[in-house]
SEZAFI-845176 format. One line per field, with one value per residue (C-alpha): residue number from 0; chain; x, y, z. Coordinates in Angstrom, 3 decimals, decimal comma, padded with zeros to 6 digits. Last residue first. Layout:
N
k: [NUM | ...] $
c: [A | ...] $
xx: [X | ...] $
yy: [Y | ...] $
zz: [Z | ...] $
END
This chain:
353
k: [352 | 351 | 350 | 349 | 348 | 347 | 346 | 345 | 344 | 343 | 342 | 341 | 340 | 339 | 338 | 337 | 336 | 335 | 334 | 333 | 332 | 331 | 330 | 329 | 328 | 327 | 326 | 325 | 324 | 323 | 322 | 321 | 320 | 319 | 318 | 317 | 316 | 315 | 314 | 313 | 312 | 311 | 310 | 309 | 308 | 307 | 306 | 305 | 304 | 303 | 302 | 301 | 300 | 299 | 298 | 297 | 296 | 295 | 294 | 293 | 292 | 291 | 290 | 289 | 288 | 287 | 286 | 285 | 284 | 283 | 282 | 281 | 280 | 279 | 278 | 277 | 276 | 275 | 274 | 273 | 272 | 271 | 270 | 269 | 268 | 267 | 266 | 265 | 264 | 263 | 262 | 261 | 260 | 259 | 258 | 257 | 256 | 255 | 254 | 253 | 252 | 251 | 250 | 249 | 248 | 247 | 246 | 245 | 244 | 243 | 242 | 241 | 240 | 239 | 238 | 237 | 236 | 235 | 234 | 233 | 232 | 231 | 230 | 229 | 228 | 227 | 226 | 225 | 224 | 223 | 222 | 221 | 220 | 219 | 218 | 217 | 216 | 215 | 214 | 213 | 212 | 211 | 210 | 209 | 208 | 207 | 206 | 205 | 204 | 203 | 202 | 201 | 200 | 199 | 198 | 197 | 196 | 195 | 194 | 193 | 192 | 191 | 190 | 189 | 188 | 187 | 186 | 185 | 184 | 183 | 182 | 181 | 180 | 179 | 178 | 177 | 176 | 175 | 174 | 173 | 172 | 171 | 170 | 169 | 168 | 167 | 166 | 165 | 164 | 163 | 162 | 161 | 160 | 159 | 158 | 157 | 156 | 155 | 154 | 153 | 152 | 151 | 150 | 149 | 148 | 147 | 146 | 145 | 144 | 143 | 142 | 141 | 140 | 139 | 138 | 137 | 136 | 135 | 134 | 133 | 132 | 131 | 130 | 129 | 128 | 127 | 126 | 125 | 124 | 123 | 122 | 121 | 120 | 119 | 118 | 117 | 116 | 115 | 114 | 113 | 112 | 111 | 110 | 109 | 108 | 107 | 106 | 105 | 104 | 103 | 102 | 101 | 100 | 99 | 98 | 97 | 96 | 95 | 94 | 93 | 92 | 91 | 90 | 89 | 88 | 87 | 86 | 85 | 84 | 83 | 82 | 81 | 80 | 79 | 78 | 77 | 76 | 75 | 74 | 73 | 72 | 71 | 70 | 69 | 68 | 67 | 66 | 65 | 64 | 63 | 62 | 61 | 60 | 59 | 58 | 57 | 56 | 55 | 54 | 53 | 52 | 51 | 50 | 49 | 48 | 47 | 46 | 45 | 44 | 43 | 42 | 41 | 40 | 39 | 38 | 37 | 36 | 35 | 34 | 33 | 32 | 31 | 30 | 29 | 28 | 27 | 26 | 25 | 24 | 23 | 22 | 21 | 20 | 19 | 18 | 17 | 16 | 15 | 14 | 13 | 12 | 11 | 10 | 9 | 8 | 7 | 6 | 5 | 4 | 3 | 2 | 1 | 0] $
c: [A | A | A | A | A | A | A | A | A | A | A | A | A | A | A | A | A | A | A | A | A | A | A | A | A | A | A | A | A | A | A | A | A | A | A | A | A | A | A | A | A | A | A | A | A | A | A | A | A | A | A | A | A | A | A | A | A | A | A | A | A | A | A | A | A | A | A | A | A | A | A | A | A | A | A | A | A | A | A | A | A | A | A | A | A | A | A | A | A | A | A | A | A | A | A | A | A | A | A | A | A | A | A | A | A | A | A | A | A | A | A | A | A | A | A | A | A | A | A | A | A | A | A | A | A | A | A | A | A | A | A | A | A | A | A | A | A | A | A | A | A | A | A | A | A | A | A | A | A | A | A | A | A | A | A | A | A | A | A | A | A | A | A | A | A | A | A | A | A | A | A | A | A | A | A | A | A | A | A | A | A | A | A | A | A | A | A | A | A | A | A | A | A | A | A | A | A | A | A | A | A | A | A | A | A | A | A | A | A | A | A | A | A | A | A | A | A | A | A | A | A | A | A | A | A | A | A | A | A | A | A | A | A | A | A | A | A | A | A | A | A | A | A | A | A | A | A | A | A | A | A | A | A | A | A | A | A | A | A | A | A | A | A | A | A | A | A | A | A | A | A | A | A | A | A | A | A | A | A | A | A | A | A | A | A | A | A | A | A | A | A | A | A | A | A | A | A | A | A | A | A | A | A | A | A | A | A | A | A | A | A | A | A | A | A | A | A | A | A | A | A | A | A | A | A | A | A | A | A | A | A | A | A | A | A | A | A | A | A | A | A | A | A | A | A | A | A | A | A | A | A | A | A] $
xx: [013,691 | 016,853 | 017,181 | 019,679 | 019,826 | 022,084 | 024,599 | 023,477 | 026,768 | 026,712 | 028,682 | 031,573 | 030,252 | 032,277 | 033,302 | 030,894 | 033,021 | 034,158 | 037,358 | 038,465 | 035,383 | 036,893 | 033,541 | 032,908 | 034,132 | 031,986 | 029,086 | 029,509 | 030,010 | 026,561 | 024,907 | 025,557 | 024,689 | 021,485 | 020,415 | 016,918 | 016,184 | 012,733 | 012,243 | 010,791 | 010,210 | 009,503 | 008,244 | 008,068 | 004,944 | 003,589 | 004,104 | 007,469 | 008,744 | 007,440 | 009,377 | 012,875 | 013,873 | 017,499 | 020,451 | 021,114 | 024,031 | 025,170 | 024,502 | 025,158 | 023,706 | 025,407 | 023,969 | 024,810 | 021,319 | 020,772 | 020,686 | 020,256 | 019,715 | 020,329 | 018,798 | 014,984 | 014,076 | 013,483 | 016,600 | 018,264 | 016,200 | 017,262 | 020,766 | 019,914 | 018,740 | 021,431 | 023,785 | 022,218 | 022,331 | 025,492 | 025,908 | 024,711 | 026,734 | 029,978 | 033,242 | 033,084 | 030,910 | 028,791 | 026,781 | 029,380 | 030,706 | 027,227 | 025,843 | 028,815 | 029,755 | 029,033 | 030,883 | 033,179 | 032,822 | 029,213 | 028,718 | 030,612 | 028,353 | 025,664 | 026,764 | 027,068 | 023,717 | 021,851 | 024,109 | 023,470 | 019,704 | 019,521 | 021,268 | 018,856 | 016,009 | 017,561 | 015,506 | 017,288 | 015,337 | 017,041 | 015,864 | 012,529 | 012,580 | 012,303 | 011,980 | 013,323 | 011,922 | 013,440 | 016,608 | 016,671 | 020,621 | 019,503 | 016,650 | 018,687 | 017,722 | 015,902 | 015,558 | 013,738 | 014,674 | 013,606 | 011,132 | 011,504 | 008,216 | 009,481 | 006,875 | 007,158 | 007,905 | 005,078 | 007,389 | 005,597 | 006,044 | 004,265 | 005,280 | 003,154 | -000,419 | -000,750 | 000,695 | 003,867 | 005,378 | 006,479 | 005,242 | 007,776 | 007,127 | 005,638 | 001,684 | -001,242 | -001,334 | -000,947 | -004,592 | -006,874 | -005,174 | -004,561 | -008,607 | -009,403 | -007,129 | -008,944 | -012,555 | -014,421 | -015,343 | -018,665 | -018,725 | -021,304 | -023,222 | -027,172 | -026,530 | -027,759 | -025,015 | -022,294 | -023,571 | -022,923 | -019,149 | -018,257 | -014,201 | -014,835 | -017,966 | -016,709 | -013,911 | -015,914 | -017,528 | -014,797 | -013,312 | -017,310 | -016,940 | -013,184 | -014,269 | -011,201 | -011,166 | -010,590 | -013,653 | -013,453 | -012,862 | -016,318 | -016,459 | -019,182 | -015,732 | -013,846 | -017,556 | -017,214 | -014,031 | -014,618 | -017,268 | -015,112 | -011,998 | -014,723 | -015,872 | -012,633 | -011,151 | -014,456 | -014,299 | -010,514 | -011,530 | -013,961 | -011,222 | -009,135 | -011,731 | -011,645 | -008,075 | -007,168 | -005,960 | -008,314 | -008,129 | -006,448 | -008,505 | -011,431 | -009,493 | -008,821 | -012,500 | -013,991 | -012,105 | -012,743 | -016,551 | -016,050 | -014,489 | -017,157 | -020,008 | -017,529 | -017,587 | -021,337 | -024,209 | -026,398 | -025,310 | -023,521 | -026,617 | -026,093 | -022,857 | -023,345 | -025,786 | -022,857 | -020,755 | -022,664 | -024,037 | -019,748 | -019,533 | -022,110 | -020,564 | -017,580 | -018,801 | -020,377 | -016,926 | -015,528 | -018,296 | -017,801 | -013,692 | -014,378 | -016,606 | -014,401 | -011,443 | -007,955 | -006,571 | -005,291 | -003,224 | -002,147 | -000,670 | -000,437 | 000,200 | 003,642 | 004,449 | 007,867 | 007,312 | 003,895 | 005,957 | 008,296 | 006,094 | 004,098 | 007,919 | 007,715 | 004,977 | 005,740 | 008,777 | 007,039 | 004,597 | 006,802 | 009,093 | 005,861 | 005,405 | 008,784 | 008,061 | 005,331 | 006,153 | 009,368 | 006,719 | 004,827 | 007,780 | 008,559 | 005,432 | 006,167 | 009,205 | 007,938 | 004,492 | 007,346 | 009,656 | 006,784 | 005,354 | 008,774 | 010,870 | 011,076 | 009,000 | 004,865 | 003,147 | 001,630 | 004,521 | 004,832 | 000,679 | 001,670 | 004,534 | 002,668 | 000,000] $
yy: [098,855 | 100,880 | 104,082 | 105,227 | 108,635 | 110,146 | 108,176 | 105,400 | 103,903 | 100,140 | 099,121 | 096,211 | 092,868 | 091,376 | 087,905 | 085,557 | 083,314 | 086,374 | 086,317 | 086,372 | 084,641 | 083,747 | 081,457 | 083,052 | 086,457 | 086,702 | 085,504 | 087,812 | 091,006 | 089,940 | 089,697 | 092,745 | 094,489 | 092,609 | 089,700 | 088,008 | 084,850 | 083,688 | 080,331 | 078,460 | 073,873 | 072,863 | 069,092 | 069,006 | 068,445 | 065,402 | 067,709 | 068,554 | 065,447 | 063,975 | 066,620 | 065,561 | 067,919 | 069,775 | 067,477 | 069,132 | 071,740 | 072,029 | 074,605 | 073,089 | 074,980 | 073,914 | 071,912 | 068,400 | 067,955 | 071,164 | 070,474 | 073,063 | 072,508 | 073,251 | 073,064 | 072,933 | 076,184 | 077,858 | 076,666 | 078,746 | 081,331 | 081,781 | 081,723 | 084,736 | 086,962 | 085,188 | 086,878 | 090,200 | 090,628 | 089,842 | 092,175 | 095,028 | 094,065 | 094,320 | 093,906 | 090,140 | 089,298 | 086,594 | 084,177 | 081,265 | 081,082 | 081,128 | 078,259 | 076,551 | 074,292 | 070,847 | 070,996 | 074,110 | 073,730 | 073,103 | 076,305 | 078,773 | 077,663 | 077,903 | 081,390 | 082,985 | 081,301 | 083,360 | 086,282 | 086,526 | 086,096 | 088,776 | 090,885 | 089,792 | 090,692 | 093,999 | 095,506 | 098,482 | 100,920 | 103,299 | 101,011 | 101,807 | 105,265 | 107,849 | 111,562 | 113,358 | 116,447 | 119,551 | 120,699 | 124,328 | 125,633 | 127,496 | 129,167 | 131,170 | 131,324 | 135,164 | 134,678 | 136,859 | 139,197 | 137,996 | 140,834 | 141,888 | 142,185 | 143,924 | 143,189 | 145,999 | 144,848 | 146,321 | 147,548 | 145,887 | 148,033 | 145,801 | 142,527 | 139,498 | 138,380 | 138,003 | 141,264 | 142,447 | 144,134 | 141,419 | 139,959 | 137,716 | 134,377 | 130,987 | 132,780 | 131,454 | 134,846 | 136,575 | 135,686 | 136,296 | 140,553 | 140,160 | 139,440 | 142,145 | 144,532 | 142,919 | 144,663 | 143,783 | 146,144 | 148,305 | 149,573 | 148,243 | 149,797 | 147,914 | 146,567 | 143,780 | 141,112 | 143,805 | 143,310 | 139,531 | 140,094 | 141,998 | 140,420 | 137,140 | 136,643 | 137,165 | 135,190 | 132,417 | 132,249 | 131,861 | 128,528 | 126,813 | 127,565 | 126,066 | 122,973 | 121,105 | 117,352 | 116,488 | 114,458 | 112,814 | 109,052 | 108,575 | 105,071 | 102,302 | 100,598 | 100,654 | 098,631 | 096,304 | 095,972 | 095,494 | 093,164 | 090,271 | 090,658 | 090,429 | 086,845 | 085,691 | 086,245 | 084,629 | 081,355 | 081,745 | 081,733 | 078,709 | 076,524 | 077,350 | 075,555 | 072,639 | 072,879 | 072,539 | 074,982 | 077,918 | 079,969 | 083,077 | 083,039 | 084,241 | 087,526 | 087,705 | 086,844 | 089,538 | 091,953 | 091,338 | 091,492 | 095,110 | 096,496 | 095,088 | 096,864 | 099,887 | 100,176 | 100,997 | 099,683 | 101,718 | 100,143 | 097,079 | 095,765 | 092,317 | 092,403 | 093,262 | 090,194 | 088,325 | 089,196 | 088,621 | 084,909 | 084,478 | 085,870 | 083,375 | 080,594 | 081,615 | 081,393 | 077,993 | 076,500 | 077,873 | 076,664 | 072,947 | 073,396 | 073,826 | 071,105 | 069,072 | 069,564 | 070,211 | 066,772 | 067,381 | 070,602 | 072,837 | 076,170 | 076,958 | 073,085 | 073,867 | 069,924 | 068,897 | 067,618 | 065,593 | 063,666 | 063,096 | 061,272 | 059,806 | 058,272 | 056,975 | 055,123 | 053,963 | 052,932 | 050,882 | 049,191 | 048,130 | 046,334 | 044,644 | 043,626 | 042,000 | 040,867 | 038,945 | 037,351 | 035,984 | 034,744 | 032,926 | 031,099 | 030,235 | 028,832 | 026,914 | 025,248 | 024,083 | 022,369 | 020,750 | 019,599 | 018,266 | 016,395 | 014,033 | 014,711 | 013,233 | 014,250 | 014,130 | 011,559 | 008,879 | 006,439 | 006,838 | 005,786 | 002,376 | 001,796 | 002,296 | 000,000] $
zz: [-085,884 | -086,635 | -088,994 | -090,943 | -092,614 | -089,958 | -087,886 | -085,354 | -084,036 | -083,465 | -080,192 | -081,020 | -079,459 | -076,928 | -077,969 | -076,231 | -074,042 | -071,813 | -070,294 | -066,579 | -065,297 | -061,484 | -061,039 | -057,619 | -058,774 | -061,737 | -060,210 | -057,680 | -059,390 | -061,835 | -058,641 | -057,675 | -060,694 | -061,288 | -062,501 | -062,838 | -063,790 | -065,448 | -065,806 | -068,629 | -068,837 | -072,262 | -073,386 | -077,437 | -079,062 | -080,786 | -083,923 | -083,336 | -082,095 | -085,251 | -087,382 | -086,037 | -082,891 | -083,304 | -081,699 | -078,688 | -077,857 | -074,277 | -071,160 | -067,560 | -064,553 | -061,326 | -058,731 | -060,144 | -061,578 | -063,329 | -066,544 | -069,378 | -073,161 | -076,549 | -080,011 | -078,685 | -080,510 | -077,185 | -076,046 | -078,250 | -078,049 | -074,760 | -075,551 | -077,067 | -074,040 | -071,412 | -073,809 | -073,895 | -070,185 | -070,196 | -073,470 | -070,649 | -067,646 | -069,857 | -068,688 | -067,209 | -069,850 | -068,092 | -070,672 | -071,144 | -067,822 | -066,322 | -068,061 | -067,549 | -070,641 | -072,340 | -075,619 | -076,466 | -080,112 | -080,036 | -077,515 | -079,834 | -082,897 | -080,981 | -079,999 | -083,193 | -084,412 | -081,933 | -082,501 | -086,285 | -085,943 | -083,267 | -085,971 | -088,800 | -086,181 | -085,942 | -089,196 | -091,521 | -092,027 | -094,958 | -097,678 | -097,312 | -098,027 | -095,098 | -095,930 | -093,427 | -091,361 | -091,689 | -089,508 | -089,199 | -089,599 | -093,221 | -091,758 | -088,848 | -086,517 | -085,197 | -081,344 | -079,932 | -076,765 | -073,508 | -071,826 | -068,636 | -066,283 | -062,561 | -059,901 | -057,348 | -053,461 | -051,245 | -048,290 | -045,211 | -041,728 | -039,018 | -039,778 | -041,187 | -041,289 | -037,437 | -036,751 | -035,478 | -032,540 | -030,218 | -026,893 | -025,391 | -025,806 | -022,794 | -023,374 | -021,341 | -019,298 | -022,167 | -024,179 | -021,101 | -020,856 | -025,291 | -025,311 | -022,915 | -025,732 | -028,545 | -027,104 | -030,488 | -032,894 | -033,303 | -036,958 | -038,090 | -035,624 | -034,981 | -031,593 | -029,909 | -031,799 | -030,448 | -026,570 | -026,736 | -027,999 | -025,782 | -026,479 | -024,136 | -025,789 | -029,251 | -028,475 | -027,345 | -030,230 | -032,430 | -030,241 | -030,915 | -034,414 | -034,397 | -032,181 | -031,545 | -030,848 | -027,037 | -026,994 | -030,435 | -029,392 | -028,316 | -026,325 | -027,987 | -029,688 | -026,119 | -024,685 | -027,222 | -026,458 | -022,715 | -023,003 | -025,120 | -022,725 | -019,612 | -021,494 | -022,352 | -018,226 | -017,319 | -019,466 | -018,026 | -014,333 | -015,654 | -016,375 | -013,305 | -011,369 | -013,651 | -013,568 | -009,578 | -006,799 | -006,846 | -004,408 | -005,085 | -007,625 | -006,174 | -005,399 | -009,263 | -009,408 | -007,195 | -008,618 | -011,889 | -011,046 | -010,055 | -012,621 | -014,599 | -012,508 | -012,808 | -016,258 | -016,356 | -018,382 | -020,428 | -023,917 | -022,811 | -020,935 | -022,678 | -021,650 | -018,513 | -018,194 | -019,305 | -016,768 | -013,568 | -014,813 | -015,605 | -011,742 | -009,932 | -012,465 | -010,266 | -007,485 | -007,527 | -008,826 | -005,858 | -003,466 | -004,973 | -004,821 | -001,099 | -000,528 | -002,283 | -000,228 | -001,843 | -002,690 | -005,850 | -004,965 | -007,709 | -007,212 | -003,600 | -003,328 | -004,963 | -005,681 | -004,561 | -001,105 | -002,494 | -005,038 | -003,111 | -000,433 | -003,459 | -004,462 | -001,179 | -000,991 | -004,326 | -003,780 | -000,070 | -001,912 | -004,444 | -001,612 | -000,269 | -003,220 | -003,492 | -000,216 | -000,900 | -003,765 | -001,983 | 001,053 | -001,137 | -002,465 | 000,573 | 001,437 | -001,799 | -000,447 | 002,951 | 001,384 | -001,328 | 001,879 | 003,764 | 001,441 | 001,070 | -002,330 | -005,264 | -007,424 | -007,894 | -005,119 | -006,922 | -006,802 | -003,283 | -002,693 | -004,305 | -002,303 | 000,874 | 000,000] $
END
């Protein structure tokens, strides 16, 4: 009997050796929770050191945070029947109300309180330009009809609209007595339109003589004939085809390099002019993939290309005088690719269009 209940019983041990091990297992558990208990305890502890309970304290008493919360919805009611009042009502009944909440306040130690102190905050912001936009800003303005009439009254003013003289004047010497006692100047002798002794200057009229030319130095009007207009599309033309020829011999070039004429800010401008029609017409073309601007020939589009239509991307760049001085300098462009172009005099009996 004995053996049989042995082989039922798990391992190899006696029953009281596996009852003694998992009591102490039991008590491991406990003590590492036991051990939480205790890091947490005392991580609340510094928790609770740390926190500014003037500002923000969690366990502030309900009762307390109730009456706040009571008040304030007391002050919002306040508020927004001033604001419905804005017309008639007075800015002391909102002075008022933000005193009583910024005193309020001093209270308040958790969000949902502080919540409504700025539902309040908006809502007296809100009144108070409504009530700035009601205010009349023209108060200290100055009333020139209202100015005149005092002077008459000040200067007997109300006895001269009785009387029937014309020539009844006003008493300026009672208006100099008011007038002097506000004054920071001496007194001088002068007038308000200008000094006392005025020489009236006399107008002298001279008379330029006339010119007689001469009718052999007039210039009269010239008779254009149709050979004398000569068109500049044939000199475009020229320089187009000038510079493709001085871009396929080069190869793959700096844009840059090959427009900038270190000695000419107009022909640079020029250049980048007619190297636009070259890309216009497809027969060169710009990448910009390595961060620089390189400028090469292209084989000219076959007529399918040109009826499918041919892809075009345009910029517009814009130089100016400082930027043309830095491109030269940060490229060290000593020479110009483009030959400088010699300037075209205009003499008489040609004309350009």
């Amino acid at each position: 009997m004995s053996e049989a209940v042995h082989s039922v019983l798990p391992g190899n041990g006696s029953p009281e050796r596996d009852y003694e091990e998992n009591v102490s297992a039991e008590e491991a558990e406990e003590d590492e929770e036991d051990e939480e208990i205790d890091e947490l305890q005392a991580l609340t502890q510094r928790l609770n050191k740390e926190i500014d309970r003037s500002q923000y304290d969690p366990s502030q008493d309900k009762s307390e945070r109730r009456t706040i919360r009571q008040r304030y919805r007391e002050l919002i009611q306040s508020a927004e029947e001033i604001k419905r009042q804005v017309a008639v009502g007075e800015a002391d009944a909102l002075k008022e109300t933000m005193q009583k909440a910024n005193e309020l306040y001093l209270q308040v130690r958790n969000t949902q309180e502080a919540t409504l102190d700025s539902r309040l905050l908006v809502l007296s912001a809100d009144l108070s330009v409504q009530k700035a936009r009601k205010m009349r800003v023209d108060f200290n303005s100055f009333d020139t009809d209202e100015f005149v009439s005092k002077i008459i009254s000040l200067g007997g003013g109300r006895h001269l609209a009785d009387s029937n003289n014309d020539s009844a004047e006003l008493n300026w010497q009672d208006i100099g007595k008011q007038a002097v006692r506000f004054g920071k100047r001496a007194v001088t002798m002068d007038f308000m339109q200008g000094p006392l002794a005025v020489e009236k200057k006399q107008r002298t009229v001279s008379r330029q003589a006339r010119i007689v030319k001469n009718k052999e130095d007039l210039v009269t009007p010239q008779q254009l004939r149709e050979g004398d207009i000569k068109a500049s599309e044939n000199d475009t033309a020229n320089n187009v085809n000038a510079i493709y020829r001085i871009l396929h011999q080069n190869g793959p070039t700096n844009y840059f390099k090959l427009v900038t004429n270190p000695s000419s800010f107009s022909q640079t401008v020029e250049n980048i002019f007619y190297v636009a029609f070259l890309i216009r017409k497809a027969v060169a073309s710009i990448d910009d993939s390595s961060g620089i601007p390189i400028i090469s020939t292209h084989e000219p589009p076959t007529t399918d290309e040109l009826g499918d239509g041919l892809p075009k991307k345009q910029i517009i760049m814009s130089l100016s005088m400082d930027l043309w001085k830095d491109i030269i300098e940060t490229f060290d462009i000593q020479e110009s690719m483009i030959p400088t172009r010699q300037r075209t005099e205009i003499t008489g009996g040609q004309w350009y269009g």
